[in-house]
C-alpha positions, -999 to 999 in steps of 0.1 A, spaced: -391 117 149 -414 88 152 -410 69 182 -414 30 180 -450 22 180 -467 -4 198 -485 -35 176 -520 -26 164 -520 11 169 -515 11 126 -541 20 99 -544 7 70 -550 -17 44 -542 -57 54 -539 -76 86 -517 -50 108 -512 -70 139 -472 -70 137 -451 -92 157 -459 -87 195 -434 -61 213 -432 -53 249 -430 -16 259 -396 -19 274 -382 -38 242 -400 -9 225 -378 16 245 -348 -4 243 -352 -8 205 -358 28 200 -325 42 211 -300 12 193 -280 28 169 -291 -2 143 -318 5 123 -349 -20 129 -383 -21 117 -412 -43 120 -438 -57 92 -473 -72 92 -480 -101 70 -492 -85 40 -461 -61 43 -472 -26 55 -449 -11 81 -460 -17 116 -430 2 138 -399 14 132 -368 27 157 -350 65 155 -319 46 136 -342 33 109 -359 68 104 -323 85 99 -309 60 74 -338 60 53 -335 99 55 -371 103 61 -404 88 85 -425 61 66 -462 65 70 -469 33 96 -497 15 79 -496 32 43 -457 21 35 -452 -11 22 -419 -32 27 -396 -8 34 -395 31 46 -364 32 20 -368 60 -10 -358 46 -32 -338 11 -39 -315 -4 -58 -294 -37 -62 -256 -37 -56 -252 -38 -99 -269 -1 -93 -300 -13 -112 -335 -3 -95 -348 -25 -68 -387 -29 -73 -401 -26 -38 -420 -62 -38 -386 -78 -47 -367 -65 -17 -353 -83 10 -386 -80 36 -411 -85 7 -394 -119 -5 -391 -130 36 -429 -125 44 -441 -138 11 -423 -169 11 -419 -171 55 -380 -174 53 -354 -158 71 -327 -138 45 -292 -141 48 -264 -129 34 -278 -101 4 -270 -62 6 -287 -37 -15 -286 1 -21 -307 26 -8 -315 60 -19 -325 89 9 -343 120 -7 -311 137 -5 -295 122 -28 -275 101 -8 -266 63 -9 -260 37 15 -249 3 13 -271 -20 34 -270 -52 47 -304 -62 59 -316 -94 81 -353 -95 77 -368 -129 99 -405 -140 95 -425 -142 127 -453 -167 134 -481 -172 164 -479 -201 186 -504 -220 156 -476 -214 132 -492 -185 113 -476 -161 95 -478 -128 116 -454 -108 99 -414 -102 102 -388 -80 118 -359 -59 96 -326 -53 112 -306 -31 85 -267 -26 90 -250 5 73 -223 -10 58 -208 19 36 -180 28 50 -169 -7 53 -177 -10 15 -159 21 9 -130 7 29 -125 -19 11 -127 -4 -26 -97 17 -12 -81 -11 0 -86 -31 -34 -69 1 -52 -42 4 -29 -32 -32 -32 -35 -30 -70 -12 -2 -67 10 -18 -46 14 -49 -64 18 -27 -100 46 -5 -85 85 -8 -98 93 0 -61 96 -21 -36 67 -18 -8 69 -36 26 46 -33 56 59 -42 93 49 -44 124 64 -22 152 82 -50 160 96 -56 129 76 -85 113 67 -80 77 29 -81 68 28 -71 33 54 -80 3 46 -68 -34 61 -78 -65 93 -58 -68 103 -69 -34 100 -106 -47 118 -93 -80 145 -73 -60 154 -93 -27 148 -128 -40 121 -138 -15 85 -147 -25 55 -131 -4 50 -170 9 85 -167 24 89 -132 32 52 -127 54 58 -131 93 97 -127 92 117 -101 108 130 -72 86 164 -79 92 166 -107 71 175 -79 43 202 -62 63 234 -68 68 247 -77 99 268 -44 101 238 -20 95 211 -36 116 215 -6 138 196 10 114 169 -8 120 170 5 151 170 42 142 144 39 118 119 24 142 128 49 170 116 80 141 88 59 131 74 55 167 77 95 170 54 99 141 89 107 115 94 98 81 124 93 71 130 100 33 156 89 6 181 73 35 204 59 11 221 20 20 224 -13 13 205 -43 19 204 -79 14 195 -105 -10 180 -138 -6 215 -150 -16 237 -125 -2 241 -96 -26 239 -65 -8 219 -42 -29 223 0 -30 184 11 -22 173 43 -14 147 40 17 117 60 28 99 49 57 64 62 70 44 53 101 12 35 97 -17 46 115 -50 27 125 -83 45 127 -78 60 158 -45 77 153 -22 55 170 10 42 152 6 4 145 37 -5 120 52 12 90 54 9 54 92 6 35 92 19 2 128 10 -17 141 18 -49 173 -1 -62 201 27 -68 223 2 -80 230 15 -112 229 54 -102 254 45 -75 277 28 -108 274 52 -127 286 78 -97 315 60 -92 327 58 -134 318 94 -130 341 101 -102 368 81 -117 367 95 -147 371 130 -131 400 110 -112 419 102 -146 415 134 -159 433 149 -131 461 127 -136 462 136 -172 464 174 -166 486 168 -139 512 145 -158 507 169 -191 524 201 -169 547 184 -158 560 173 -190 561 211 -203 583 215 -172 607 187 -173 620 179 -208 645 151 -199 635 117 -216 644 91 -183 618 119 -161 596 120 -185 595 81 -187 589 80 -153 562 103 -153 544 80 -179 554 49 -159 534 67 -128 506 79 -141 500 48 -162 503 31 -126 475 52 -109 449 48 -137 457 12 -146 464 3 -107 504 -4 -115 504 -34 -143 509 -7 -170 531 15 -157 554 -15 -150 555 -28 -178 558 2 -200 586 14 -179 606 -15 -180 601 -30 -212 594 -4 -234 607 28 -216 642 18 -209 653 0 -240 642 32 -263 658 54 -240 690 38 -243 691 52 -282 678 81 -270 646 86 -291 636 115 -275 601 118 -297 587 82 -297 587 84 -258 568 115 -261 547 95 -284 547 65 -263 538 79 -231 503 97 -249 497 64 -264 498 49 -231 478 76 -215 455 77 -243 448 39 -242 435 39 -208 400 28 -202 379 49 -172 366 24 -153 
């Protein structure tokens, strides 16, 4: 590896006095983890640090390289860069410092980077161009950071369930679309509030359960309960809850991920009724075969009318239709009645 070389110990074509370096800033510079490199002013490499030599992936020849010691370069579109329109080339040839441009390089690997360079002309005390200096930043893993980041937020904000992020503490810091849709609150009005503005006061202990699994490093998966709308209509979700981790490992907040169970939990309970009537139905039918006489048998009807219908048949069927026919003593319209009346209940 090349250590940082001192101004005018270059060959080559051009002016090679680069801009003046003291051996301790030579040292110093040499074991920065940031890349740096040095120019003269007709652009042939003058000096360069360890750092530089590793992300370019290979050791420029000082004096014979021009511009740059990358392989090979290439603009953040991925079209080639040509090497006189990179960043140092377009600094020395027009003396101006460049700001704010990243670019891709190649190392003979194979491998790319993405780089964020700072290349600053230098001049003598006559004002003469004497050549520049090249700080390059590695900036790919924050570019890969945030590509995640973009697809995990479109993913987010495209999912039917509802996704919340929270602080230890409890304050929300991320709100998608079904939340909004679900819960009533827009992201404007949900971001920085406490959680428990979606639970009920009689389950905020929860809250409180949750947290303590979530500090532990637990999930906790499908925990099935209610929370609250923006105007007060408590809402059957199912709940899993994972700890959220910054680079380092240690547990900063945790995400919420809800799914309304509204309808499931409806259709569970017409279900269960249903299995309810049909209970009462077998039960009223044996005891019919068992008990022929017409005022029992009315007052079978009239009670198991009561338990499907929750009383207002059975009342009325036993007292204004039940006893009048069984004063005549029509045995078979009661038996026909009471089916009819069984048979026009609704499950509900």
């Amino acid at each position: 590896m090349a250590e940082l070389q001192l101004p005018g110990n270059a060959t080559g074509p051009g002016d090679l006095n680069s801009p003046a370096l003291a051996p301790p800033e030579i040292n110093l510079l040499n074991y920065l983890p940031v890349a740096f490199y040095t120019c003269n002013s007709t652009g042939y490499i003058t000096s360069y640090n360890r750092a530089a030599a590793q992300l370019w992936g290979r050791e420029p020849e000082i004096g014979k390289d021009l511009w740059s010691g990358s392989w090979k370069m290439f603009y953040p579109d991925g079209d080639p860069m040509p090497l006189d329109t990179c960043p140092m080339a377009r600094c020395i040839k027009e003396g101006v410092v460049i700001e704010g441009e990243e670019f891709i390089i190649q190392r003979p690997d194979g491998e790319k980077r993405n780089i964020q360079p700072h290349p600053v002309p230098v001049f003598d005390t006559a004002g003469n161009l004497t050549g520049a200096t090249n700080t390059l930043l590695d900036i790919t893993d924050k570019k890969n950071d945030e590509k995640r980041q973009a697809m995990l937020a479109a993913i987010i904000e495209s999912s039917d369930d509802v996704i919340i992020s929270k602080t230890l503490n409890g304050e929300i810091t991320s709100w998608n679309h079904a939340a909004e849709k679900l819960f009533g609150y827009t992201e404007q009005e949900a971001i920085g509030r406490h959680i428990s503005m979606l639970i009920p006061p009689d389950r905020l202990a929860e809250e409180e359960l949750i947290i303590s699994k979530v500090r532990n490093s637990e999930n906790v998966d499908h925990f099935e309960t209610f929370r609250m709308s923006k105007y007060g209509e408590e809402i059957a979700i199912s709940l899993t809850v994972s700890p959220i981790k910054d680079s380092k490992g240690r547990i900063i907040g945790a995400s919420k991920i809800a799914r309304d169970i509204s309808k499931q939990k409806y259709a569970e309970a017409r279900l269960q009724r249903y299995a309810e009537n049909l209970e009462i139905l077998n039960s009223f039918g044996k005891l019919i075969a068992e008990d022929m006489n017409v005022q029992g048998i009315l007052q079978k009807v009239a009670d198991a009318t009561t338990q499907l219908t929750r009383a207002a048949f059975g009342a009325f069927f036993y007292n204004v239709i039940g006893i009048p026919l069984a004063a005549f003593g029509f045995m078979s319209p009661m038996l026909a009645g009471g089916a009819m009346a069984l048979s026009s209940v609704s499950v509900v």
